[in-house]
MISE-412143 format. One line per field, with one value per atom (N, C-alpha, C, O): residue in three letters; y, x, z. Coordinates in nm, 3 decimals. Layout:
code	ALA,...
yy	Y,...
xx	X,...
zz	Z,...
//
This chain:
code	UNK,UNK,UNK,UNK,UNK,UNK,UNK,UNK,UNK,UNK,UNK,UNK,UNK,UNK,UNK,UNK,UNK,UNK,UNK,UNK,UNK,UNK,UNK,UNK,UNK,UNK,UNK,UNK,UNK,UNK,UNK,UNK,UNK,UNK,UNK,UNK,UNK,UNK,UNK,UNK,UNK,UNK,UNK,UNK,UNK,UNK,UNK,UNK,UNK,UNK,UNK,UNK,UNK,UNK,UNK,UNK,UNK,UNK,UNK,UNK,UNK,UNK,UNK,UNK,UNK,UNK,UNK,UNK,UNK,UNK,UNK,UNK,UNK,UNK,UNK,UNK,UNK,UNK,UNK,UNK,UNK,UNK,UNK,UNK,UNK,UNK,UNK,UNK,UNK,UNK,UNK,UNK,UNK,UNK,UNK,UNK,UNK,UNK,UNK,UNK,UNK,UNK,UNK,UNK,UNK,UNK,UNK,UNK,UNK,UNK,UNK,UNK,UNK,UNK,UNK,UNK,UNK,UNK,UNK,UNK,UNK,UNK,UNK,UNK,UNK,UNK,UNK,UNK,UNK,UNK,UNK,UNK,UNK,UNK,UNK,UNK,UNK,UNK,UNK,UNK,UNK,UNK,UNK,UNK,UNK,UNK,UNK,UNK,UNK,UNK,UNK,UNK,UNK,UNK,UNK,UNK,UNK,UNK,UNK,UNK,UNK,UNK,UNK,UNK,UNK,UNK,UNK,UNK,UNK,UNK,UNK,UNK,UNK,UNK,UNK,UNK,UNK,UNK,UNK,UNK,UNK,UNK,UNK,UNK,UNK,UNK,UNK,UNK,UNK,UNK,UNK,UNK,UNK,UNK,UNK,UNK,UNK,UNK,UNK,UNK,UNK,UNK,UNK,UNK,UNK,UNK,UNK,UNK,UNK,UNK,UNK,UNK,UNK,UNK,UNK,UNK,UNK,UNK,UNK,UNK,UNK,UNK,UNK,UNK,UNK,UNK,UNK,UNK,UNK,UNK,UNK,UNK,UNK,UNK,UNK,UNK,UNK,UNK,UNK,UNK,UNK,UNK,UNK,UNK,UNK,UNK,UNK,UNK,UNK,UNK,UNK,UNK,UNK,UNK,UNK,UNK,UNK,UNK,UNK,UNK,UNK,UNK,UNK,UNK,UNK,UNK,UNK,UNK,UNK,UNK,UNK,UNK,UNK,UNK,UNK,UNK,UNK,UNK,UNK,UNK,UNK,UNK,UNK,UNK,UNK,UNK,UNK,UNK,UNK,UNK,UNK,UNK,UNK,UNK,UNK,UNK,UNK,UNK,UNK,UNK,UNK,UNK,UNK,UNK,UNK,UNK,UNK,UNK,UNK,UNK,UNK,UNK,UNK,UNK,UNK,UNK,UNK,UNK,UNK,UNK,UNK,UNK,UNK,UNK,UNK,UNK,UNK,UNK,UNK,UNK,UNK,UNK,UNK,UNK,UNK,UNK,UNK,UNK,UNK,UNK,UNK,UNK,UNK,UNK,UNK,UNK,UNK,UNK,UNK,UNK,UNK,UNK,UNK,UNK,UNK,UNK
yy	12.860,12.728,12.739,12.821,12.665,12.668,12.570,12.450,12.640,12.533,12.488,12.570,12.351,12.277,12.313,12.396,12.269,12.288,12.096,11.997,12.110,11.990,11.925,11.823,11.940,11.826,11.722,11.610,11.886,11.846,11.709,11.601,11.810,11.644,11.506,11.412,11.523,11.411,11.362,11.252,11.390,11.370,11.223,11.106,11.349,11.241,11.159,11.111,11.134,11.065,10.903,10.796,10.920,10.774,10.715,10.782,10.586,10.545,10.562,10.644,10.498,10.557,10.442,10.466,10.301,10.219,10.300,10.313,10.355,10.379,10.540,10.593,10.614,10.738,10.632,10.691,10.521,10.490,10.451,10.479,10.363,10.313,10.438,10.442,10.505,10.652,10.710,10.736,10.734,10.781,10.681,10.733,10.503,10.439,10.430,10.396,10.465,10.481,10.573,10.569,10.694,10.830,10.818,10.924,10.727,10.749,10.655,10.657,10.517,10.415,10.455,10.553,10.390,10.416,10.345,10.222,10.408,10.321,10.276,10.311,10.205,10.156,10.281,10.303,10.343,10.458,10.560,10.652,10.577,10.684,10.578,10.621,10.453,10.379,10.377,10.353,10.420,10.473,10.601,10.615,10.692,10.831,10.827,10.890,10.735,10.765,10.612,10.585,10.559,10.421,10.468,10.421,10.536,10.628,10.680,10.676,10.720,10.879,10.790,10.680,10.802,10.750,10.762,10.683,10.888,10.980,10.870,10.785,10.894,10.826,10.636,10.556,10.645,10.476,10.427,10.325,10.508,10.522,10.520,10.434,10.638,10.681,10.602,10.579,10.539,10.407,10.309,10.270,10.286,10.141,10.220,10.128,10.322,10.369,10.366,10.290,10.406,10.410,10.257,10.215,10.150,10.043,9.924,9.809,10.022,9.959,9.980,9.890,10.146,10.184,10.116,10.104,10.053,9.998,9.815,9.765,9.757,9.675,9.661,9.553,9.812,9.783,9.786,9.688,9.881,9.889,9.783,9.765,9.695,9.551,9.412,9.297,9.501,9.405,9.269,9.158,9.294,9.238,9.294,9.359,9.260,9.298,9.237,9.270,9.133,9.057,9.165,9.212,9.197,9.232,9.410,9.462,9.468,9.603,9.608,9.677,9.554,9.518,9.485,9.517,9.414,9.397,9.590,9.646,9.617,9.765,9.816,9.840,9.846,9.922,9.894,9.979,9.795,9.789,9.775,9.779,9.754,9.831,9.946,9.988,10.041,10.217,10.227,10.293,10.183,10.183,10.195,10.305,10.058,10.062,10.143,10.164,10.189,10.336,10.456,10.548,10.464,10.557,10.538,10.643,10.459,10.457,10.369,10.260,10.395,10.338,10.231,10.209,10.123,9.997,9.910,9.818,9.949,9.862,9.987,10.105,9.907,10.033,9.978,9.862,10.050,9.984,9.854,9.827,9.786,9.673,9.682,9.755,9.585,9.600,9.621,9.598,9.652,9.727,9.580,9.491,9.589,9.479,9.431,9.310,9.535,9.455,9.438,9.362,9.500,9.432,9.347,9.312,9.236,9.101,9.025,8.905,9.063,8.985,8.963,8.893
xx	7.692,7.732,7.863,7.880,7.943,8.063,8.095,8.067,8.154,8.149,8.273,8.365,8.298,8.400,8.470,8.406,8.575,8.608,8.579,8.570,8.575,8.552,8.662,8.625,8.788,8.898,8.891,8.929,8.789,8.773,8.650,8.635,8.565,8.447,8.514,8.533,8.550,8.642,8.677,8.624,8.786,8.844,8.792,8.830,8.632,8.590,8.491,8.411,8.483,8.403,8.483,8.424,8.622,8.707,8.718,8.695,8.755,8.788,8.951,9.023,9.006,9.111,9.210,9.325,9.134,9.227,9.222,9.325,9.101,9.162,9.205,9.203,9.237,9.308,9.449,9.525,9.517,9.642,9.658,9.761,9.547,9.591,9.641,9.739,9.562,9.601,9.711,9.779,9.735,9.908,9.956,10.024,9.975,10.075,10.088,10.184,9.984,9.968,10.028,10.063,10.062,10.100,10.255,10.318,10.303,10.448,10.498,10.620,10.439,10.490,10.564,10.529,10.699,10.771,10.734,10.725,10.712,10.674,10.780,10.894,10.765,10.845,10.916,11.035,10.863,10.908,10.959,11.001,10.970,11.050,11.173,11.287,11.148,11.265,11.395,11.456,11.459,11.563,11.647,11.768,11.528,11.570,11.543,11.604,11.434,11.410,11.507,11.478,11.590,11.622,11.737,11.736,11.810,11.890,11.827,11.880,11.735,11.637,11.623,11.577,11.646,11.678,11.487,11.401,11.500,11.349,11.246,11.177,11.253,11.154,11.116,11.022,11.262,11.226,11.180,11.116,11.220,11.156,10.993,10.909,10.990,10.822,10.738,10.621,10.830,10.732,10.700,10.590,10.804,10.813,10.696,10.628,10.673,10.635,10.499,10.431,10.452,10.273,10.270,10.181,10.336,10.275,10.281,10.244,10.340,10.370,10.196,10.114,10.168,10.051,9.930,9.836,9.966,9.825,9.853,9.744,9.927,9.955,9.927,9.909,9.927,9.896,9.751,9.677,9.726,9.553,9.465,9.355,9.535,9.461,9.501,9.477,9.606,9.620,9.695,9.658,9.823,9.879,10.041,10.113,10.085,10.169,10.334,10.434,10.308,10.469,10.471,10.580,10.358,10.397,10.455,10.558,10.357,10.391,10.578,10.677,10.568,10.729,10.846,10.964,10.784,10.915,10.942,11.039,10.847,10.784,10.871,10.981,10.832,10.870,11.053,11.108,11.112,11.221,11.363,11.486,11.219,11.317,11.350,11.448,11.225,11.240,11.336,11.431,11.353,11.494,11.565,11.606,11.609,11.759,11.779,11.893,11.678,11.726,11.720,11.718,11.717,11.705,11.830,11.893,11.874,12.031,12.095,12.133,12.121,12.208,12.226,12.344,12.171,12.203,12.161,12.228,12.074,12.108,12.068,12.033,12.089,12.078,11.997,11.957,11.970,11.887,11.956,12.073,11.837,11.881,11.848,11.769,11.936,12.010,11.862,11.753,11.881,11.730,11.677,11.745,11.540,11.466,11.448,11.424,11.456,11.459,11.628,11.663,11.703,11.860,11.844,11.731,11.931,11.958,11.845,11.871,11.726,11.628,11.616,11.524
zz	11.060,11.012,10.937,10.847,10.970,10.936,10.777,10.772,10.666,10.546,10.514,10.517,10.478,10.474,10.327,10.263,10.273,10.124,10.078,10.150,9.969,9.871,9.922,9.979,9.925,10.010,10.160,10.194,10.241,10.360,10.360,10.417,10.238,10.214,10.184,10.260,10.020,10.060,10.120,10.133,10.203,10.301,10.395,10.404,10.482,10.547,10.496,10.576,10.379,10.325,10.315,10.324,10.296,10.290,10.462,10.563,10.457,10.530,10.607,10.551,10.718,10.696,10.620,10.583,10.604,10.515,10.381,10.315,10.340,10.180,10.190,10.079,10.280,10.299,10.306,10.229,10.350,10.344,10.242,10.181,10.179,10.039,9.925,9.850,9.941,9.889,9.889,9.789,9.997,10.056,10.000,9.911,9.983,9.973,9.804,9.733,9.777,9.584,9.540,9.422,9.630,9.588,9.653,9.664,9.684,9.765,9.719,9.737,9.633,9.536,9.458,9.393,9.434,9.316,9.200,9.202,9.104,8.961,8.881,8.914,8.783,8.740,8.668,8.692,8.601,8.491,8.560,8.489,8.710,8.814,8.848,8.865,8.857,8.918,8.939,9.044,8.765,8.745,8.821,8.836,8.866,8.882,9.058,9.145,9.070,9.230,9.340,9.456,9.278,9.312,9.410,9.524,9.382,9.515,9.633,9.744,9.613,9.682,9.789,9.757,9.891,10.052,10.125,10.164,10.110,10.122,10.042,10.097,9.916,9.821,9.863,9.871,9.881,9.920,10.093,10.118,10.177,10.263,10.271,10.300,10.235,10.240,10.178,10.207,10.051,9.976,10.101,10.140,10.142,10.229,10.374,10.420,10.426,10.523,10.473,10.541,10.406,10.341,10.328,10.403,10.258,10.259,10.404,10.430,10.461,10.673,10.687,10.703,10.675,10.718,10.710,10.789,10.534,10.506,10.577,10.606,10.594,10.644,10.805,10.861,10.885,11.004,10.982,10.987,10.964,10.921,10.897,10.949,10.794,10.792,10.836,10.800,10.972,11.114,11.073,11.114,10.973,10.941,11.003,10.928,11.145,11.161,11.159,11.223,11.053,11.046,10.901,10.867,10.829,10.722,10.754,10.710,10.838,10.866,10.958,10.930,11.013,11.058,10.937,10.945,10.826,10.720,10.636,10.584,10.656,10.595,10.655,10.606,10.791,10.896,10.846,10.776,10.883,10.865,10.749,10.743,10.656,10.505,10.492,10.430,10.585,10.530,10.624,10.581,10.750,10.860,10.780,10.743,10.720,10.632,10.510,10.470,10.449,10.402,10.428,10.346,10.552,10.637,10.708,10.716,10.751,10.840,10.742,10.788,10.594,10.512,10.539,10.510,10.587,10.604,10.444,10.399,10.398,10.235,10.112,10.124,10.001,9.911,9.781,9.789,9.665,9.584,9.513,9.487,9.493,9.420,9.249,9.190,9.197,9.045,8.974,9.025,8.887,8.833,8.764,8.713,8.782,8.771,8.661,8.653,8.513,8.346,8.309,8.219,8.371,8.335,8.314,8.348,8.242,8.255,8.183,8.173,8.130,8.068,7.942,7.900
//
């Protein structure tokens, strides 16, 4: 009999919506990284790519397409971060 590790349980114990919600919680930029990760091409990508995932998953696909095509444009430099969100208040 072959034994799994405690990750692998885990693992399949979630679904795969909340294995994305997961990924998209863990690839979210927070507010308190914002400053430092608001360049990061990578970072803002992968945010925008985990929350596509959970969006296809719950078969919402105008929303997984806006996803899909934000992480594009920081991915082929087509837009860049926007002015930080407590400026100006």
């Amino acid at each position: 009999m072959q034994s799994t590790s405690p990750l692998a349980d885990a693992v399949q114990s979630l679904s795969t919506l909340e294995l994305a919600q997961a990924l998209a919680e863990r690839l979210a930029i927070t507010s308190n990284d914002w400053h430092r990760l608001k360049a990061n091409r990578q970072a803002q990508a992968g945010q925008q790519i985990g929350a596509a995932l959970v969006f296809l998953l719950k078969e919402q696909p105008e929303e997984t397409l806006l996803h899909l095509q934000q992480a594009t444009g920081w991915l082929d430099k087509s837009i860049s971060a926007p002015p930080c969100p407590t400026h100006g208040r």
